[in-house]
C-alpha atoms as one frame of an Amber mdcrd trajectory, in Angstrom:
protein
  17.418 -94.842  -6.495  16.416 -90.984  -6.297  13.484 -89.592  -7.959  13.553
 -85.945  -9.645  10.404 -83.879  -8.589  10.790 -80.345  -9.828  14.136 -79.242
  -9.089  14.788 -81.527  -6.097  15.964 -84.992  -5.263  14.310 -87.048  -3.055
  14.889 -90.847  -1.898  12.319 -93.682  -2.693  12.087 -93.986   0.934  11.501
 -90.097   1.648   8.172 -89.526   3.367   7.056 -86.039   3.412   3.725 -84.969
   5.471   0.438 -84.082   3.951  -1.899 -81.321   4.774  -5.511 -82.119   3.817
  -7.800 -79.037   3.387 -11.476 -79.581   5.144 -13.084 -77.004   6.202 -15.449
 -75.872   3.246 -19.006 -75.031   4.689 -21.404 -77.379   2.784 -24.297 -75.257
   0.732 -27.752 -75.212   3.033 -29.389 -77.640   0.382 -26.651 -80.115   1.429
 -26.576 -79.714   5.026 -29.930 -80.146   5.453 -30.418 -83.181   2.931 -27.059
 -84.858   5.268 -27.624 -83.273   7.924 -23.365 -82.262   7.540 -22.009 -78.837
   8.103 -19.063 -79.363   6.249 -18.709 -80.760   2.603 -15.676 -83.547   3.856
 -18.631 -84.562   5.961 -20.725 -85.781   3.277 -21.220 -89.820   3.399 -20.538
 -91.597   0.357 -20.755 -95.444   0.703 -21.026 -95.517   4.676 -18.014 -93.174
   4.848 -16.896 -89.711   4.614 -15.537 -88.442   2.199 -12.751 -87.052   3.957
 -11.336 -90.857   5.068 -11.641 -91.837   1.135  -8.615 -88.720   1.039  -6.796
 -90.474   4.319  -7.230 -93.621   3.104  -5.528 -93.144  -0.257  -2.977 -90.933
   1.647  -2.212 -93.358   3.749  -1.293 -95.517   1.252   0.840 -93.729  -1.227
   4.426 -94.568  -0.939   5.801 -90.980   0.127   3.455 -89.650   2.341   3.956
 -90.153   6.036   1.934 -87.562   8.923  -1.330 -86.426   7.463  -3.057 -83.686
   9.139  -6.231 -82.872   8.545  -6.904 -78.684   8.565 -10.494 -76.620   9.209
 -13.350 -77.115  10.669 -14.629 -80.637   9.954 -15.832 -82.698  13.101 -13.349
 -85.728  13.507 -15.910 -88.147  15.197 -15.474 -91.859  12.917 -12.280 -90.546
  10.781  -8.934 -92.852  11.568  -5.288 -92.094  11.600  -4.911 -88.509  11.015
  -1.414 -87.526  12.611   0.847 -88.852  13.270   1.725 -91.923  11.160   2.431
 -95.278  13.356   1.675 -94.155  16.408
């Protein structure tokens, strides 16, 4: 079955890469109350919120490589490029 997006066609099994955006400097009231320089760094529920955005990534049906782009320190965040490796 092919699925119309715009003014292409794409196969269910398509997988197309995403690009997530992370490299917003948190506001100095918010780096020094979580001690975070960037705003995907901020912890919500033990996590950051950057992995909440790789984690439902990583999940949708037609998204394979996900890359994360800026600034933001890597250290805890899983499977960011490329996908099964």
């Amino acid at each position: 079955m092919q699925v119309r997006y715009g003014n292409s066609k794409m196969n269910r099994e398509e997988k197309f890469p995403a690009v997530v955006l992370a490299g917003g400097l948190a506001d100095p009231e918010t780096q020094a109350k979580y001690s975070i320089e960037y705003r995907a760094e901020m912890p919500i529920a033990g996590k950051k919120m950057v992995q909440y955005v790789i984690d439902a990534l990583d999940k949708a049906s037609h998204v394979g490589d996900i890359c994360v782009v800026g600034n933001t320190k890597c250290e805890g965040v899983n499977r960011i490029i490329p996908a099964g490796s």
